[in-house]
N, C-alpha and C positions, 0 to 999 in steps of 0.2 A: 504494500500500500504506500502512495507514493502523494503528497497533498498537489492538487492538481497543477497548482502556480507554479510547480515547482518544477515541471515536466515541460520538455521542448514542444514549443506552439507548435512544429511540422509533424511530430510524434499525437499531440491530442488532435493537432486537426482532422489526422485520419479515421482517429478513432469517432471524431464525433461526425463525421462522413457519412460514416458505416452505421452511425446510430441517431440519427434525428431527432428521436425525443428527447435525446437527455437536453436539458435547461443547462447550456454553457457558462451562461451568464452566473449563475449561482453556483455551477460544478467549479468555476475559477474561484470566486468569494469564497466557499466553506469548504468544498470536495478535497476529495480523493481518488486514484484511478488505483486500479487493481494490474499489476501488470503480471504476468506468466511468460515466463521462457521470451523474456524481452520484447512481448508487445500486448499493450494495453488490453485486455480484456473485461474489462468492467469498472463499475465507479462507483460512490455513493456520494451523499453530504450528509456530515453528522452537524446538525445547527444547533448552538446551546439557544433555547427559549426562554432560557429562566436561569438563574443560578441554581448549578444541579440538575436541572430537568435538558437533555437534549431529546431532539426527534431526528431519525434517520428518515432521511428520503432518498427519491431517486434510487434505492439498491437496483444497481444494474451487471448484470453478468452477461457475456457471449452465450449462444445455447450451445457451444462447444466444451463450454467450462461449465455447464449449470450443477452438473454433480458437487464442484466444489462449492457451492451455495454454502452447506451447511458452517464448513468451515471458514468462509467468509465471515459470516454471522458471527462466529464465534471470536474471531481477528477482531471485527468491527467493537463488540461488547470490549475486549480487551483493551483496546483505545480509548473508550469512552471511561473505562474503570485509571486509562492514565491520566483525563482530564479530569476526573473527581465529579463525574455523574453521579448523581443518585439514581436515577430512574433515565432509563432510552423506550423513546415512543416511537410505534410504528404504527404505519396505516398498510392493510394490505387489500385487494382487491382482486390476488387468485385465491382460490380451495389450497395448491398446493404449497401454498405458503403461510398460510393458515396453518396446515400441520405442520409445518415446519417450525414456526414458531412455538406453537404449541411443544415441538417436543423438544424445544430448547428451555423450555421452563417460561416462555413470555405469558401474558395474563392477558383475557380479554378485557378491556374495558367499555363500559356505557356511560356510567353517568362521571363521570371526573372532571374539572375543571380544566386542563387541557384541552380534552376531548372537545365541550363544547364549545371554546374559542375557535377550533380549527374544522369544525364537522365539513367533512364528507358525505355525501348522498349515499354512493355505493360503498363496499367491501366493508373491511373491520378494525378497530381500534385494537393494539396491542400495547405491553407494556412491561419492561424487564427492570427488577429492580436490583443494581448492580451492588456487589459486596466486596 
């Protein structure tokens, strides 16, 4: 994991090329790119919201690399426990990431005060609280 400012603009331009949705704009401010065997294969942004409280967005992986998902997740939490998270929020909008969280120990959440600041229509509130 590599913080995205910190990677050559000809290196992320291709990756975000290859990938349109990610929001550049904000992958440069807070992100991270994931790289494998020397080329970018995914990103995220871990944004602190609050002292203590971050939210991951954007988690994005190649479907080349999706197996390593798990252990992305698990990289990701371990950064956030170096910035002195209390708690890392996600929003997710597949089933299979749904149980993936789930079987990382993350918690659904409905009614929290995060949650309703930033509601989403679809998918589901998650929420890890790091030790």
């Amino acid at each position: 994991m590599i913080r995205a400012h910190d990677v050559s603009y000809d290196r992320l331009k291709v990756f975000l090329e290859k990938n349109q949705t990610v929001d550049k704009v904000n992958l440069l401010k807070n992100g991270y790119v994931v790289e494998i065997q020397d080329e970018i294969e995914g990103c995220f942004i871990l944004e602190m919201m609050r002292e203590g409280e971050y939210w991951l967005k954007q988690l994005f992986i190649t479907k080349e690399h999706a197996a390593m998902l798990p252990v992305l997740l698990e990289a990701i939490l371990t950064l956030a426990k170096q910035q002195r998270a209390i708690v890392v929020y996600v929003h997710s909008y597949q089933p299979v990431v749904d149980i993936l969280l789930e079987a990382l120990q993350f918690h659904p959440q409905k009614e929290k005060d995060f949650v309703d600041k930033h509601e989403i229509n679809k998918g589901n509130w998650w929420s890890y609280s790091v030790s």
